[in-house]
Steps between C-alpha positions, in 0.01 A plus 500: 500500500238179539603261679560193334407147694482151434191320380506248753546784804141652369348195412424110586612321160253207484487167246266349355443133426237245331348205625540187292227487173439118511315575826118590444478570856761800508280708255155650450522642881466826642857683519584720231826382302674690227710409209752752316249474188206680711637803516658530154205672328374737872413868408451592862774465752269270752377182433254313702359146478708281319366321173670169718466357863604241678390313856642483819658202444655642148682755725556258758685279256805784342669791637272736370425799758180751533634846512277719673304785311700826327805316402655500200513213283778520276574166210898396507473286222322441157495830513692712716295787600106431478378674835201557696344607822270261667157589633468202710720245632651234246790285434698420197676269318914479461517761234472810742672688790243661669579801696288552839604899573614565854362816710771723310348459139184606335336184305421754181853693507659121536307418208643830247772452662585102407372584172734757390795286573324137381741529169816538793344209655452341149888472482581373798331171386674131439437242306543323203146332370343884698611748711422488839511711764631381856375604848900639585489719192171662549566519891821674411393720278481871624208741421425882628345545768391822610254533859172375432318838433738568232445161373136520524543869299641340206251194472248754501629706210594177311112394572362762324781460209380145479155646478489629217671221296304230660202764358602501155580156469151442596364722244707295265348211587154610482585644152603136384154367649319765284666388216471147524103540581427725234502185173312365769244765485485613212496142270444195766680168508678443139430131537146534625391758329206631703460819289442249179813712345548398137804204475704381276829272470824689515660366177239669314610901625815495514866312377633241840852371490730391760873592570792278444846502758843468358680265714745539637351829589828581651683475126237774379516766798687839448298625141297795402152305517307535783414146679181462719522322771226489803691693736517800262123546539469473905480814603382831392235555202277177513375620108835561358837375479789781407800352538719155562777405662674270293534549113610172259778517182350468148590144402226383814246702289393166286480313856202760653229714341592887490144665559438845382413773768123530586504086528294335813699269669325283719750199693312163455664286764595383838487796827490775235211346297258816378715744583457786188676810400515703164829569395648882414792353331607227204568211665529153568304239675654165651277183466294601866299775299276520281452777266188647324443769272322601163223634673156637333478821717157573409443188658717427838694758691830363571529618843162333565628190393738513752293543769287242342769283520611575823166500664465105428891385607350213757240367235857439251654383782187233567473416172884445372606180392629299813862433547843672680335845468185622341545574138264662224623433182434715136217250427263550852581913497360472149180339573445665795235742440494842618201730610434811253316770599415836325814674408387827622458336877885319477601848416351658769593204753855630407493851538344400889832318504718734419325756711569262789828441379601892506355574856704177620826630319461799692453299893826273393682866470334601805658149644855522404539847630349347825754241473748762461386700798480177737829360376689867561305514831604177612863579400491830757328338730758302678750782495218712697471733244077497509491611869 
């Protein structure tokens, strides 16, 4: 049986703090400071130099502390559970308990460990605008904790696990690169048009309408008619879109536009704007997207207008009418003119897609049954069932 013992007996709990903004003085210095936010998008389990710093008299001025190097930093609020080990030392502001090991715990093995049981910790937060996690509760809490070379056993094994997702994920990554360079390599800038590709205005290939909303939207939700909204699109295929989450009765039918499968979507304002998918379905689009279709296929590949489209999002975003939020209405998407080059190379551009498409299909199945293995892994490990 492991032992179970309290954080606070295996570790120095440490806050953070920040020095007042209205003081030019406190920031720009040399002490690396850390919010929650810098370590919500980390891929490695270390971080390093911090994207902020602050001076002497920054972290003379608040209760802010430097813990020393190989501790854990662990975010207590807005969100529970972000965590990190630090290469050098650093300080932090109020949003993290930071956990400085004692002599009886190995930094990596404190690190698995606090991250199997973050959604434990998750619960233990109060709070009523966000939950927050209080020095008592995490001090309390009680972990396993086997003798160090047991504990330094398992963070090996869980190293290697973490390996080989951190590997794929990579190779994910790099597959997403490809694709994004390849328009780039194969046709040049859209707008500039280095390669002197032939252009022409969209209105005159293809059919360009925009969606309509029944409001309230709430009154039309529960039907058999597919309704495409943003989030639908957000992850997975970044050509197609299979499926929705919310369907709309009949009677809002004469409020929207139902578009027939094989439609290019393509949402024309605010964060989303130039976001594009094809849809596998019949379905309808609210008054965010815009919809084309009635394509010449001897003329434009559809997938290749995608791509097209997608390759240019910051040039829509420049050149949308100012307001709230960017917005391209029917009118500018029409006149906007598109670069056409020989068939036979848009149809080759997308069989190079799809052949980078099929290899990457097969590194995100590599990936979840990494996941798999790590999460199973980390399950066993704590119950000392690696070693």
């Amino acid at each position: 049986m492991i032992e179970m013992i309290e954080i606070g007996k295996c570790c120095e709990v440490i806050n953070g703090s920040t020095p007042s903004r209205v003081k030019d003085e406190y920031w720009g210095g040399e002490i690396d400071w850390f919010t929650p936010k810098d370590l919500s998008k980390l891929t490695d389990k270390y971080v390093d130099e911090a994207p902020e710093k602050i001076t002497q008299l920054g972290y003379n001025s608040c209760s802010t502390t430097m813990i020393p190097a190989n501790s854990l930093m662990f975010t207590s609020r807005a969100p529970i559970g972000h965590l990190a080990i630090n290469k050098r030392p650093v300080c932090t502001n109020q949003g993290f308990k930071n956990l400085v090991p004692k002599e009886n715990i190995y930094i990596v093995y404190l690190y698995y460990v606090i991250k199997k049981y973050t959604p434990n910790l998750q619960d233990l937060g109060n709070g009523a605008t966000f939950k927050e996690l209080s020095k008592a509760s995490i001090s309390a809490f009680k972990i396993p904790l086997p003798p160090l070379d047991q504990q330094k056993k398992i963070a090996a094994i869980l190293d290697e696990a973490d390996k080989v997702r951190q590997l794929n994920k990579q190779l994910i990554k790099k597959y997403d690169a490809l694709t994004q360079s390849l328009f780039w390599d194969m046709f040049g800038d859209p707008v500039t048009n280095p390669m002197g590709w032939v252009k022409k205005p969209m209105e005159n290939l293809m059919t360009i309408v925009r969606g309509g909303s029944p409001r309230p939207i709430n009154d039309y939700l529960g039907g058999r008619n597919p309704w495409i909204k943003i989030g639908d699109a957000t992850k997975g295929d970044d050509i197609y879109l299979h499926s929705t989450k919310e369907h709309i009765i009949d009677e809002g039918l004469s409020k929207t536009r139902l578009l027939p499968e094989g439609s290019l979507i393509f949402a024309n304002c605010g964060v989303s704007l130039g976001f594009a998918r094809i849809i596998k379905f019949n379905g309808c689009i609210h008054d965010g997207w815009l919809a084309f279709s009635d394509f010449d296929e001897n003329i434009i590949d559809k997938v290749f207008l995608l791509k097209s489209l997608n390759s240019v999002t910051q040039y829509f975003r420049d050149t949308a009418p100012d307001g709230t939020q960017p917005n391209l209405n029917t009118s500018i998407m029409k006149k906007y003119e598109i670069i056409l080059p020989p068939i036979e190379l848009q149809k080759d551009f997308v069989e190079y897609l799809n052949s980078i498409y099929a290899q990457k299909a097969q590194v995100q199945q590599n990936l979840e049954k990494a996941e798999e293995l790590f999460n199973s892994l980390l399950q066993k490990a704590f119950k000392v069932e690696l070693v």
